[in-house]
C-alpha positions, 0 to 999 in steps of 0.5 A, a space after each residue: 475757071 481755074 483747075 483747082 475749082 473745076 466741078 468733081 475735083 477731090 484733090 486733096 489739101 496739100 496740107 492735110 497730106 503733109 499732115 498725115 504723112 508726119 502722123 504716120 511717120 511717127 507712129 511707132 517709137 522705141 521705149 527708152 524705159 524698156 530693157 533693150 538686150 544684146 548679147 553676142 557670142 561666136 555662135 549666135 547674136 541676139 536683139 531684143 526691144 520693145 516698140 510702142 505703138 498699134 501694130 500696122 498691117 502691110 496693105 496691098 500695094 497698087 498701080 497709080 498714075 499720080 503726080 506722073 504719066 508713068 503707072 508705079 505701084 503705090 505702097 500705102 504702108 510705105 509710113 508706117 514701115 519707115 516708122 517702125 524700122 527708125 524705132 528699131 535702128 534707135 533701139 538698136 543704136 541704144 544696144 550697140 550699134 555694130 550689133 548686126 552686119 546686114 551684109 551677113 547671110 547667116 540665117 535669121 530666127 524673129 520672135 514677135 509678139 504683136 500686143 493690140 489695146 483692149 476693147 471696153 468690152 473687155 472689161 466690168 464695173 468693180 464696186 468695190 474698186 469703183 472702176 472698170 477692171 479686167 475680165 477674169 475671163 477676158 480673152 488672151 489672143 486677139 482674134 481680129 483684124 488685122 491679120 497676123 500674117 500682114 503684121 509680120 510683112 511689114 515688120 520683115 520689110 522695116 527689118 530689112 537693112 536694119 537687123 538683116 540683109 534681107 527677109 528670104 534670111 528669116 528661116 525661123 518665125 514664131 509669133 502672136 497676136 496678143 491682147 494688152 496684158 497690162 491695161 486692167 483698168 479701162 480710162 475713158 478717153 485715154 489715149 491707149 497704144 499697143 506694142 511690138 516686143 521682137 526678138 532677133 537671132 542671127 545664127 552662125 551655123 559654123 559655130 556651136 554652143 554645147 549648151 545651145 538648144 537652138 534649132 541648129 545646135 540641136 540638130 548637129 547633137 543627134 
């Protein structure tokens, strides 16, 4: 009896790992059709772009003694983070290529705005449109999983070498978990994604801007 068919093995087809490997490597991609601004000054450089794709959580890591007989942890968001950081470096590249200097220790200010698709319940039979359309009443804020704070764990993490040096710069974090603003209509069958909009502001807090209504402008004023 040969190891592969020996009863109670689950190994998996190595195929079908190769498979989702690639699946979740190209989860997230930069949309070439969306404004992608950069703006430099001496005080302040600022990136904006827009990410296509669900947003992922940053999963518990955990200890394995796969494929070695030495136990290592395994991330199991390793994909989807190196996704979401190669979105960012093409964005990136779209904008201008030197924009950040990820030897730089300035601090870091990210706005994110995590956008997840709707759910069909969102959404009732218009008779005169002969169509489902939006709730008036349908809720803004998605309130479910996965949780906001994981969200933003893997978005720091894909960040990291890309936009800063490293996460323990971000000193400055606003953001949302948002339904799809602009799904109104439900398709049966569509294939829906939902979105990452980021904002990234490295702050020179040796220069000043009078009219600067940052955090670090705003506190040198008085």
């Amino acid at each position: 009896m040969t190891p592969s068919s020996k009863s109670g093995s689950k190994a998996k087809p190595a195929s079908k790992t190769a498979t989702t490997k690639a699946t979740e490597l190209a989860h997230f991609s930069f949309d070439p059709s969306t404004a992608t601004v950069a703006r430099l000054t001496p005080h302040m450089k600022v990136f904006k772009c827009k990410i296509l794709g669900n947003p992922k959580p940053q999963q518990r890591s955990f200890a394995s003694t796969k494929q070695t007989a030495k136990v290592h942890l395994w991330n199991p968001s390793k994909n989807f983070c190196d996704s979401f950081s190669a979105a960012v470096t093409q964005a990136l590249q779209a904008a201008n290529e030197s924009l950040f200097d990820t030897e730089s220790v300035n601090p870091v200010k990210v706005t994110v705005r995590f956008f997840f698709p709707r759910p069909k319940t969102h959404f009732k039979w218009d008779h005169v449109h002969k169509s489902m359309r939006l709730h008036a009443d349908a809720p803004t804020f998605a309130a479910k999983k996965p949780d906001l704070d994981n969200c933003i764990k893997l978005l720091l993490d894909a960040l990291q070498g890309v936009c800063f040096k490293n996460d323990f710069l971000v000193c400055h974090m606003d953001s949302s978990k948002l339904w799809d603003h602009t799904h109104t209509v439900w398709t049966h069958g569509e294939n829906r994604k939902g979105c990452t909009l980021i904002s990234v502001s490295e702050v020179n807090e040796s220069v000043q801007e009078e009219a600067c209504t940052c955090l670090s402008c705003s506190s040198k004023k008085g």
